[in-house]
N, C-alpha and C positions, 0 to 999 in steps of 0.2 A: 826502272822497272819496279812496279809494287811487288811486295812479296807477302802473300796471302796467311804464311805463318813466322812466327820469330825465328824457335830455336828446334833444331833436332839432334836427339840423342841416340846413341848409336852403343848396345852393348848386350850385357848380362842382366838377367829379369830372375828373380826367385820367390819363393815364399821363405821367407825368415819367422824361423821358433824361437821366441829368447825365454829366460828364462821366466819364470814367473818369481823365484828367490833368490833375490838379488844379494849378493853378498854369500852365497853355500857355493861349497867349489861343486865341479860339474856332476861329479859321482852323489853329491846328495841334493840334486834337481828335485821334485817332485813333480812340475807341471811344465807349463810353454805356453808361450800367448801367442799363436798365429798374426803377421804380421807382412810386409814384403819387404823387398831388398835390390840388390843388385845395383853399384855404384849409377848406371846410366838412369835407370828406372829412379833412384832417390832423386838426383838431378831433376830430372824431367816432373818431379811432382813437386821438389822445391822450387823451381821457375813457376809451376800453373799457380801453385798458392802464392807467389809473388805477383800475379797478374797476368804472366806471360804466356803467349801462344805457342803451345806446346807438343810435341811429338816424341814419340816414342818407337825407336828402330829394335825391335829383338824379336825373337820368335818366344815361341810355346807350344807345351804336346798338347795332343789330342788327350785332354786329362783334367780330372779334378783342380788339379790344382793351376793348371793355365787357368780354365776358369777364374779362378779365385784371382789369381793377377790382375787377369784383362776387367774383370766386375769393378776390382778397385782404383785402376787408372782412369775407369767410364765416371765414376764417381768423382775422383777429383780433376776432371775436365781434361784430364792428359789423351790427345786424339792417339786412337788405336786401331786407326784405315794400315799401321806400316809395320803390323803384328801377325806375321802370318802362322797360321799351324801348322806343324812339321810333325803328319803322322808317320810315326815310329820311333819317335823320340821321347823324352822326359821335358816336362818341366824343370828347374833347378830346384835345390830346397839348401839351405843352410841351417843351421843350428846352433844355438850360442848362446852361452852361459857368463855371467855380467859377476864381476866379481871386483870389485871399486876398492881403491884407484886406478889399477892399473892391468888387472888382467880378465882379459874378453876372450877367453878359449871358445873356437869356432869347429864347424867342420864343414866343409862341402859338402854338397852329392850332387858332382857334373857328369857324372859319365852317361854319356849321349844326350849331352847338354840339348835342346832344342834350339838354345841363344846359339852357339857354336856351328850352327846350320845355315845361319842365314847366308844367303850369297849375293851373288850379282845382283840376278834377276831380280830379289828382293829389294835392292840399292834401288834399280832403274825404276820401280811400282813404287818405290816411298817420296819419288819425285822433289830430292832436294836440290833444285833450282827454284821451287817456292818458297826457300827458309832465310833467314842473314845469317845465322849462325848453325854451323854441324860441328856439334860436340861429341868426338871419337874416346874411344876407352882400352889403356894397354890391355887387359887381358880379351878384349873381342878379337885378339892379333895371334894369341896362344897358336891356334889349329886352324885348318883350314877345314871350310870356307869362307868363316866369319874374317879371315886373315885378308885376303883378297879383297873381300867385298867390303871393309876396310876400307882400303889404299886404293881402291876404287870413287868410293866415296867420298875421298880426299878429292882426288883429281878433279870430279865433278861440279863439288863445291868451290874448288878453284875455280875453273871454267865459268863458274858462273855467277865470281863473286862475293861469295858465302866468306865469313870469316872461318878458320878452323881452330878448334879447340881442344888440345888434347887432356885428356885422364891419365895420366900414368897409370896409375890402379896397379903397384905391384903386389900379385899376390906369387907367390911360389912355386906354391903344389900345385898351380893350374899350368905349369911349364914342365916339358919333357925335360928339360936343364935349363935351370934361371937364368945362365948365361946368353942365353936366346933371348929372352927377354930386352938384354939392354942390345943386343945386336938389333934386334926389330924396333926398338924405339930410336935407335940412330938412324934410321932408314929411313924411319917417317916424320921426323922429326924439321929437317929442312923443308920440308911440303905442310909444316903447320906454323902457325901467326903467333898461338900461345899456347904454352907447357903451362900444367898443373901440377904440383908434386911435392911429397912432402923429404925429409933431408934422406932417411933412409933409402925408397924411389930413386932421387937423383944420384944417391950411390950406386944403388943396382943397375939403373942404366946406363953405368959406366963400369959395371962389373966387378969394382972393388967389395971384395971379398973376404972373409978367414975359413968360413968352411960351406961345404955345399949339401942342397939338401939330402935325406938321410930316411929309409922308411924302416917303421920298426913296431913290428905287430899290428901292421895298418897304421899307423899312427905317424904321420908327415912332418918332420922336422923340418923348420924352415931355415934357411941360411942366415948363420950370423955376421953381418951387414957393416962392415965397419970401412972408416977412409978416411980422407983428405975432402971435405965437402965442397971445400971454392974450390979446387981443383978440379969435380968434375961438374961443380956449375959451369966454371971456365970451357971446361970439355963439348960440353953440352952445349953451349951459347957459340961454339967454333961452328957446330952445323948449320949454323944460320937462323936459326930461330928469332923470330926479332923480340920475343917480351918470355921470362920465364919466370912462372909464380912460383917459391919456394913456401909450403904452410908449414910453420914454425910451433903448431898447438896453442897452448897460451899466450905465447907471446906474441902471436897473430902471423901476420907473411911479410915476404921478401919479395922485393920485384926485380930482377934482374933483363936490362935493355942491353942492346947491340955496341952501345957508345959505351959501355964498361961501366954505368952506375948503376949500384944500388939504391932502392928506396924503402925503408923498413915501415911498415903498418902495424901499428898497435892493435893488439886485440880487446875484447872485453872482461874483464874479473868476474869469473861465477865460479859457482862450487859445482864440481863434474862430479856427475853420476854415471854416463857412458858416453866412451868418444868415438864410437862406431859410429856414422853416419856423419860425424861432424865435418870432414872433408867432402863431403858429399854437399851439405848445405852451404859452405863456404863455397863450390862451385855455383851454385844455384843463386847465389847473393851475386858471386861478381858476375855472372851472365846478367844476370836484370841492368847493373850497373852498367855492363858493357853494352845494352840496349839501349839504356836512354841516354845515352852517349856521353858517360862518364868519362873524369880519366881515371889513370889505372889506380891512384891512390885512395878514393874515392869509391872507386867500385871495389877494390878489397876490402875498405871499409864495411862494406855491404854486405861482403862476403863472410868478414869477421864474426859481424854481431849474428848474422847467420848459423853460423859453427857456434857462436854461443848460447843461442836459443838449444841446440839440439844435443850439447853435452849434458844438459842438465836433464833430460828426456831418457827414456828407456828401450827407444827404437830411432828405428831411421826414416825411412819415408812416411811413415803414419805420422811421427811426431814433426814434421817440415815446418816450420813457422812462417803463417801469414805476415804480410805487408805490414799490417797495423802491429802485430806481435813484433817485428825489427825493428819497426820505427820507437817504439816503445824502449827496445833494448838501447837504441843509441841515444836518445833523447837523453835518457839517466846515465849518460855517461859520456856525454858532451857532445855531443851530434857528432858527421861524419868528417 
């Protein structure tokens, strides 16, 4: 059966602020560069700049700023027939202050998320039995109905052939208690081909832990995340999962199969300016890979130089790196 589109993504959409002073911690900001976001939504526009035939599953409110989403996904080719508006809702927006090497203070604002609405019916109109690949995202699992319409969409994509591709995407404060989190990625996790996730993620969805989150003055303490890492890769790879990407950051990823091997992928040497997005583009690389029917070493390669185009950038989806920009990074650094 031809299939009319490659890949669809399936999650959370926002407008992301960063900052405009890079390096001032978040109390002395002065501006923000409007920008977008949402792990599914970065994906879906690092495939279209790779080439690839692309879709995008999330909603949007009746509002300014969906506009401002959907204008920018029409722009870079990412089709937006499987976005529907959910009036009464919000847009998302995030906010986030860039403070190098290593600390990217963020903030939500989901409450009556618009993504968090999608449901069924929405599943059944985005028609993926036209796609090879639906790429699902833990946090579209948080609440219901995006939860459902989920594990809906798995099914479907089974039935019909589709590979499935999970996000872990752990974020915290979008769980009523994080431990839910790895309960719900154990669930779905035998009904998917390939896990994404970086070491922390593969902790959390096995719920090793030292303390849980914490609110204080509004202000959401995330859970400090600590374990035995092969042990809940081992965990993790018991549900049946047949291939689990572990992203390692610099040091690129881990592939972990069914038959108990490892295979470690090198990543690329840049100087990081921000690593928000960079798992995001590392997805978007090994999709193209897993398109033109790479193997898995090979397409994390893809995925690598990926992530390293997009650390060295100041945003996520706007800064995606074209075809010819990857090819570029691995050329200088020994092809794939």
């Amino acid at each position: 059966m031809t299939k009319k589109y490659d890949v669809i993504t399936f999650g959370r959409s926002s407008i992301d602020l960063y900052s405009q002073n890079i390096g001032s911690s978040f109390n002395d900001i002065k501006g923000f560069d409007a920008f977008v976001g949402g792990s599914p939504l970065n994906i879906a526009v690092g495939c279209a700049r790779l080439g690839v035939k692309t879709s995008l599953l999330t909603a949007v409110g009746n509002d300014k700023v969906g506009e401002f989403i959907l204008n920018f996904l029409k722009t870079e080719g990412v089709n937006t027939q499987c976005i529907p508006v959910k009036n009464g809702t919000r847009s998302s927006a995030v906010v986030l202050g860039i403070e190098p090497p290593d600390k990217f203070p963020l903030v939500y604002y989901r409450d009556n998320a618009a993504d968090s609405q999608v449901d069924i019916d929405d599943v059944d109109r985005a028609k993926i039995p036209d796609y090879k690949v639906l790429l699902i995202n833990g946090t579209a699992m948080n609440i219901e109905p995006s939860r459902s319409a989920t594990f809906y969409a798995v099914e479907v994509a089974i039935k019909n052939g589709l590979d499935v591709v999970l996000d872990l995407d752990f974020r915290a404060d979008q769980w009523h208690d994080y431990r839910a989190f790895g309960v719900t990625m154990r669930a779905i996790l035998p009904k998917v081909k390939i896990a994404i996730g970086t070491e922390e993620e593969i902790l959390a969805a096995t719920m090793q832990h030292t303390t849980q989150v914490t609110i204080k003055d509004q202000q959401i303490s995330a859970p400090e995340i600590k374990g035995d890492v092969d042990a809940s890769i081992e965990r993790l790879m018991s549900t049946g999962i047949e291939t689990l990407i572990v992203k390692r950051g610099k040091e690129g990823a881990s592939i972990y199969q069914q038959q108990g091997s490892r295979q470690d992928v090198p990543g690329f040497p840049v100087e990081v300016l921000n690593v928000l997005g960079a798992g995001d583009a590392f997805a978007s690389g090994f999709l193209y890979g897993l398109l033109q029917k790479w193997d898995l070493y090979k397409s994390c390669r893809m995925g690598n130089a990926s992530g390293a185009h997009v650390v060295t950038q100041r945003g996520c989806a706007n800064f995606m790196p074209s075809l010819d920009q990857v090819q570029d990074i691995i050329e200088r650094n020994g092809g794939l």
